[in-house]
LOFI-979343 format. One record per residue (C-alpha): residue in three letters; x, y, z. Coordinates in steps of 0.5 Angstrom, whole numbers, padded with zeros to 4 digits. Layout:
REC rest     x     y     z
REC  Ala     X     Y     Z
...
! end
This chain:
REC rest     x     y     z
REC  Unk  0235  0073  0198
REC  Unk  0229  0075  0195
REC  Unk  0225  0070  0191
REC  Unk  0220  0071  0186
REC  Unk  0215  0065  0185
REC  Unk  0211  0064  0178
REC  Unk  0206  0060  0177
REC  Unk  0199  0059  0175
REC  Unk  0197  0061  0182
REC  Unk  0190  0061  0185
REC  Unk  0190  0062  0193
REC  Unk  0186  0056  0197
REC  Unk  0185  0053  0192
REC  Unk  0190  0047  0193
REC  Unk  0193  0042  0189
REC  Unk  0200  0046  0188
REC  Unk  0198  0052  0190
REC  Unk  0197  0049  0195
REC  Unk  0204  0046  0196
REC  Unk  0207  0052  0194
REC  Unk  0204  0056  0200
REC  Unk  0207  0050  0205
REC  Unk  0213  0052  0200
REC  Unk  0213  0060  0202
REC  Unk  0211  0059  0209
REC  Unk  0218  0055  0210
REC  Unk  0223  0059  0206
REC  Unk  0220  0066  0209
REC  Unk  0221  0063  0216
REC  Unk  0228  0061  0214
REC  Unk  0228  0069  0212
REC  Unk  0227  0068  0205
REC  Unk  0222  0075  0202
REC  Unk  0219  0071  0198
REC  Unk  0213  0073  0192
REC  Unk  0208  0069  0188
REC  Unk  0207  0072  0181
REC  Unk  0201  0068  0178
REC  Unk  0200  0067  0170
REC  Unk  0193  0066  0171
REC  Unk  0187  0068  0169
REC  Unk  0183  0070  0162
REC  Unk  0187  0071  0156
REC  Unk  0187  0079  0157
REC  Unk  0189  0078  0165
REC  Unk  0194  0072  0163
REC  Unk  0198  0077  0159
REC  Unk  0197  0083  0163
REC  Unk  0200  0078  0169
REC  Unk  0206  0076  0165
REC  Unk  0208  0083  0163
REC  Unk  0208  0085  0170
REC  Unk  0212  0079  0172
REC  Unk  0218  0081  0167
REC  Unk  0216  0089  0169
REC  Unk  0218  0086  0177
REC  Unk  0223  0080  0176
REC  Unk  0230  0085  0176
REC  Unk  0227  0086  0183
REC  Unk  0229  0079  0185
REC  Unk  0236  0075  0186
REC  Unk  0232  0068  0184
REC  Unk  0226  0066  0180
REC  Unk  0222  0060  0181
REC  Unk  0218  0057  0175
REC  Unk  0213  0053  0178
REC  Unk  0208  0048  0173
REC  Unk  0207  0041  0170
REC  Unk  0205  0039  0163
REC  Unk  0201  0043  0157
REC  Unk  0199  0048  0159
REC  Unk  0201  0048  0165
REC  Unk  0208  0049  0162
REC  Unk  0206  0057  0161
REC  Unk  0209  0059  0169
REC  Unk  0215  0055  0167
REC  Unk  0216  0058  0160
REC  Unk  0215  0065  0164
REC  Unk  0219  0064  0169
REC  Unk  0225  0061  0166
REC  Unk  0226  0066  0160
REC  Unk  0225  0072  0165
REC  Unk  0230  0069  0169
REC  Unk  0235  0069  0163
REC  Unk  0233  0075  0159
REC  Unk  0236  0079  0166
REC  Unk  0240  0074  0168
REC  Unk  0237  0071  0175
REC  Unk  0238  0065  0179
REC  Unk  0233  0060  0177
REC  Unk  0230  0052  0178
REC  Unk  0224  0049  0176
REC  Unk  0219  0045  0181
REC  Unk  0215  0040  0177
REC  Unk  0209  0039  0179
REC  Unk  0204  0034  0175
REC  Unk  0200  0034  0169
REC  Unk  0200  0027  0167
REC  Unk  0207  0028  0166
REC  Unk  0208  0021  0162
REC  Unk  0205  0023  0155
REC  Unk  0207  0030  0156
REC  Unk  0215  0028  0156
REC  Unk  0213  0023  0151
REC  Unk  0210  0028  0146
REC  Unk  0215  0034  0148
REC  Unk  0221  0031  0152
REC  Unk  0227  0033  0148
REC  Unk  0224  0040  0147
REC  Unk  0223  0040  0154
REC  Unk  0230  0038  0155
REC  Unk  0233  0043  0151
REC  Unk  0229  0049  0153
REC  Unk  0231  0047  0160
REC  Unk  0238  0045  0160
REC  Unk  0242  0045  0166
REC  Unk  0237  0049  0170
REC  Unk  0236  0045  0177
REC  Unk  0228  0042  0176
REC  Unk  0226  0039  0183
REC  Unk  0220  0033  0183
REC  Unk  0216  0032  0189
REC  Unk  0216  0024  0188
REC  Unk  0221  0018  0186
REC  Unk  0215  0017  0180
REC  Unk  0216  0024  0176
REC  Unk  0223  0024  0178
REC  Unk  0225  0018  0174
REC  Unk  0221  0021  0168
REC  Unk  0224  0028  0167
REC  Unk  0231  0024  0170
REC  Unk  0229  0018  0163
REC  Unk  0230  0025  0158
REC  Unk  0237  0027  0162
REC  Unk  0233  0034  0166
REC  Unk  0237  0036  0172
REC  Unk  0233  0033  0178
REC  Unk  0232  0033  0184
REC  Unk  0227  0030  0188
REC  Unk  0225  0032  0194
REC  Unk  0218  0030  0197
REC  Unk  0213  0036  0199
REC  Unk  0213  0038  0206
REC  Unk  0206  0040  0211
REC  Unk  0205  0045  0217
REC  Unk  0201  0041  0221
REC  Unk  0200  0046  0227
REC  Unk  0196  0050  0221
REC  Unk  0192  0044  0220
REC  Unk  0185  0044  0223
REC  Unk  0185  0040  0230
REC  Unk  0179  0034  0230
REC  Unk  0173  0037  0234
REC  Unk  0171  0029  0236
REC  Unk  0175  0022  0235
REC  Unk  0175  0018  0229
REC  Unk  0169  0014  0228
REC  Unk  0168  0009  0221
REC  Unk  0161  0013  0221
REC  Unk  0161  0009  0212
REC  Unk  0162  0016  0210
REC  Unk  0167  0016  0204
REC  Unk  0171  0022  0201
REC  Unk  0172  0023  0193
REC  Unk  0176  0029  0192
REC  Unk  0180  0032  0187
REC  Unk  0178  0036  0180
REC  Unk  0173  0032  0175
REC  Unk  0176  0031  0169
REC  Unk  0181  0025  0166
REC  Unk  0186  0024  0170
REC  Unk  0182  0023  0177
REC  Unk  0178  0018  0173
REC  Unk  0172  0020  0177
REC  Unk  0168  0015  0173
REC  Unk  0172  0010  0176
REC  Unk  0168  0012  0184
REC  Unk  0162  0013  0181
REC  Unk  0162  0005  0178
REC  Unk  0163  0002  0184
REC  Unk  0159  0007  0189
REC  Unk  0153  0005  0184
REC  Unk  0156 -0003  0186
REC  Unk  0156 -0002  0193
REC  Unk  0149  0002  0193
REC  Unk  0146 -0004  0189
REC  Unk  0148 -0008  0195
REC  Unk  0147 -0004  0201
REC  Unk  0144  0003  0202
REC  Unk  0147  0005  0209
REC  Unk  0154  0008  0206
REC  Unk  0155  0015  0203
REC  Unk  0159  0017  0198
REC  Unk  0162  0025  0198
REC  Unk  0164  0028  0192
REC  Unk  0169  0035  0193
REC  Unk  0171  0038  0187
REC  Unk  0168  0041  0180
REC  Unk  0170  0040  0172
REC  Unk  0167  0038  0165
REC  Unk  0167  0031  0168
REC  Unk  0162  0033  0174
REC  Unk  0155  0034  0170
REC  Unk  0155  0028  0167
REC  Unk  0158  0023  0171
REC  Unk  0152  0027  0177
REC  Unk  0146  0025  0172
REC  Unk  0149  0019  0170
REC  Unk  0150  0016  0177
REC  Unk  0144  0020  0180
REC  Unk  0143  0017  0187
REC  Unk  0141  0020  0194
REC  Unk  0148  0017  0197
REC  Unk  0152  0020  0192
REC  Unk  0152  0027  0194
REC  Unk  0157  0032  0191
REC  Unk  0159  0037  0195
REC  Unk  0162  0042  0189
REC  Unk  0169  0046  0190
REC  Unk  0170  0048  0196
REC  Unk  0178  0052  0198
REC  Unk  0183  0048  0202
REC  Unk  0182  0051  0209
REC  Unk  0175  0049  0209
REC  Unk  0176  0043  0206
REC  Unk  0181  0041  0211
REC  Unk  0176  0042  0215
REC  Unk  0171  0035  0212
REC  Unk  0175  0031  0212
REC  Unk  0174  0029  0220
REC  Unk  0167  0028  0217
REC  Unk  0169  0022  0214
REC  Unk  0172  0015  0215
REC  Unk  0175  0014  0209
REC  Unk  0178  0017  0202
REC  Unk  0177  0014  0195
REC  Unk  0183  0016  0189
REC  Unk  0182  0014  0183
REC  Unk  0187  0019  0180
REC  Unk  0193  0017  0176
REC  Unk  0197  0022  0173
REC  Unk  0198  0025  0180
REC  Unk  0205  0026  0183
REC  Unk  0204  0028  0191
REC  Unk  0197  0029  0191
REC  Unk  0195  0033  0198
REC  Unk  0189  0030  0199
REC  Unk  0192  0023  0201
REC  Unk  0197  0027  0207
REC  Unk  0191  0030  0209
REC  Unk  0187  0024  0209
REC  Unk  0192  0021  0213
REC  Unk  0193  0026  0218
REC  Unk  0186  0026  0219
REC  Unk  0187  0019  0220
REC  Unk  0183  0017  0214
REC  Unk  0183  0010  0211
REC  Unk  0186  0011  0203
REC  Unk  0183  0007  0198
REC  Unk  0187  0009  0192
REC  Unk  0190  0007  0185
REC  Unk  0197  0003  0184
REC  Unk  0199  0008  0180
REC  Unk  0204  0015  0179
REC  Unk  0206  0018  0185
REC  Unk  0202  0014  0191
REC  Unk  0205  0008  0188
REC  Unk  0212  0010  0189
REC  Unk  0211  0014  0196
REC  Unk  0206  0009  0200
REC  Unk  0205  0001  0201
REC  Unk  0201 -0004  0202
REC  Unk  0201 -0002  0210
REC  Unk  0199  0004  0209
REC  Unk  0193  0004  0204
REC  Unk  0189  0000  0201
REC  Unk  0191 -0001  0193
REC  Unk  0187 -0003  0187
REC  Unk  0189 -0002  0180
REC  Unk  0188  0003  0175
REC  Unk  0181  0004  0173
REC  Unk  0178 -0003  0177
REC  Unk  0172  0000  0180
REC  Unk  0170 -0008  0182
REC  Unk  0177 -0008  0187
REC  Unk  0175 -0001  0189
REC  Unk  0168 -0004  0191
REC  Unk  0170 -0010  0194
REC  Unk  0174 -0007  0198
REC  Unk  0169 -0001  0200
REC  Unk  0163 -0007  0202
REC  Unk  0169 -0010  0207
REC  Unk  0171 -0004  0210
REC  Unk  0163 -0003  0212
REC  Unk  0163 -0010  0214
REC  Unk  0169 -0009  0218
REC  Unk  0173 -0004  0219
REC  Unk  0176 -0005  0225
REC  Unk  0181 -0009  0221
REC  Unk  0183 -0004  0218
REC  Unk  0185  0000  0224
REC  Unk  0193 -0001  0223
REC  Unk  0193  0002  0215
REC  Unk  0189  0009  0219
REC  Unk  0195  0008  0223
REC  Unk  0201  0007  0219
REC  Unk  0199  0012  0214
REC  Unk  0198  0017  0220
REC  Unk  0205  0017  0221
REC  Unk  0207  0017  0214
REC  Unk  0204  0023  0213
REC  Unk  0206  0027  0219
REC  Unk  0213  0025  0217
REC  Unk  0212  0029  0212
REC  Unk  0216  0036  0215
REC  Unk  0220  0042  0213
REC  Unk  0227  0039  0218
REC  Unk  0227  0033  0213
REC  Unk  0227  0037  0207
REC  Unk  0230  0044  0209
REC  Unk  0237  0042  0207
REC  Unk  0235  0040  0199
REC  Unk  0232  0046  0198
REC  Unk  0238  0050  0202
REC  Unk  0243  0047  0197
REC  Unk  0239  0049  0191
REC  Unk  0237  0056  0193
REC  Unk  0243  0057  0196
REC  Unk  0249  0055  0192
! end
């Protein structure tokens, strides 16, 4: 079978190019010949990319329109009317985008632009959205190849250096790191903060919060990025539109304490065994309990552990058989 993946596409950047990657290496071992078309780029190169995509779709038996919500629904509107105008097998794999306001404002559009179409959520919390508005769902959780992953060159150590990763923009709330870095910082000046990432976001929150031990690294691709987070002891997340974030897997197999919101899909995938929870937005929870983990870290050796084992838990074999039934039936 030959599938045909759209979606706004840009290699090693992570995120869901980055679960679509891990996709893509497990259906072509089981076979599978599999393409990515992206829909990004500039406005002449997004319609050059789309007239490319209806050029080379009669070539596949399956297309799958990969996105999330605003414009992020674009690859799925492409993917899913290429699928149709030539008759093709089709299924929807939605990804994020603060999904909640989104289905609020255009949920019922969605639902008859979609129809029957199979639409798969990586995590119980944008399952149970897309599921309130009737959608075909399906959920089945992301899946890493974890002998691709870097190994540590050196054993854990808490060093009190803590990793922000992610884009710069509303939905990660970066603001909320930055007030409880500068928190801790007026406390003590022996812990470091790094920033990875970039957006609208980053050159005001770098000026307003400007400190030594705050440094931002900028972006940088997955495959280097995977290669920090062994630098570090903890990760802070302070998203609250996502829904599997990879940053908290990785984290995790690098056997990094996560400190993350209680919200969107880590609410429903992680427990308070496994990470270190405080709500949305409460950057005086976040400090607190990044001035604990200085002062002892070793109480938090067993939350390193479980959260090591949940995410190396997360493997093609415990997934394989959903996405066979899908393709394939």
């Amino acid at each position: 079978m030959k599938i045909l993946i759209v979606m706004n596409y840009k290699a090693d950047w992570g995120g869901l190019a980055g679960a679509v990657e891990e996709l893509v290496t497990s259906l072509k071992k089981e076979g599978f010949s599999v393409t990515i078309a992206s829909t990004h780029g500039t406005v002449r190169e997004r319609i050059k990319n789309i007239l490319h995509i209806f050029k080379t779709a009669p070539r596949y038996d399956f297309i799958m329109a990969t996105g999330c919500g605003y414009y992020g629904f674009l690859p799925i509107f492409i993917g899913v009317v290429a699928a149709a105008v030539y008759k093709k097998k089709v299924l929807v794999d939605f990804h994020e985008g603060y999904p909640q306001p989104f289905m609020r404002r255009a949920g019922k559009i969605i639902k008859l632009f979609l129809g029957k179409i199979p639409v798969v959520a990586a995590s119980h919390y944008l399952f149970n959205i897309l599921a309130a508005y009737r959608l075909r769902a399906f959920h089945i959780p992301l899946h890493f190849h974890y002998e691709d992953f870097p190994r540590r060159r050196e054993s854990f150590k808490w060093n009190k250096k803590f990793i922000w990763v992610g884009s710069f923009q509303y939905m990660y709330d970066p603001q909320t790191a930055f007030r409880a870095c500068q928190k801790v910082l007026a406390v003590r000046n022996d812990i470091e903060f790094y920033f990875f990432g970039t957006g609208p976001l980053l050159n005001r929150l770098k000026k307003q919060y400007a400190h030594p031990n705050i440094i931002c690294k900028g972006f940088i691709p997955r495959s280097s990025l995977l290669k920090e987070y062994q630098l570090y002891c903890a990760l802070i997340n302070t998203s609250f539109g996502d829904n599997f974030p990879l940053r908290l897997i990785e984290a995790g197999c690098n056997e990094l304490l996560v400190l993350t919101a209680q919200c969107a899909g880590p609410a429903t995938i992680y427990n308070d065994q496994e990470c270190l929870f405080f709500e949305k937005g409460d950057h005086e929870k976040l400090s607190e309990y990044i001035l604990q983990v200085a002062d002892q870290p070793h109480r938090y050796d067993a939350l390193r552990a479980n959260m090591h084992r949940k995410a190396m838990s997360f493997t093609w074999e415990k997934v394989k058989d959903d996405w066979m039934k899908l393709l394939l039936c």
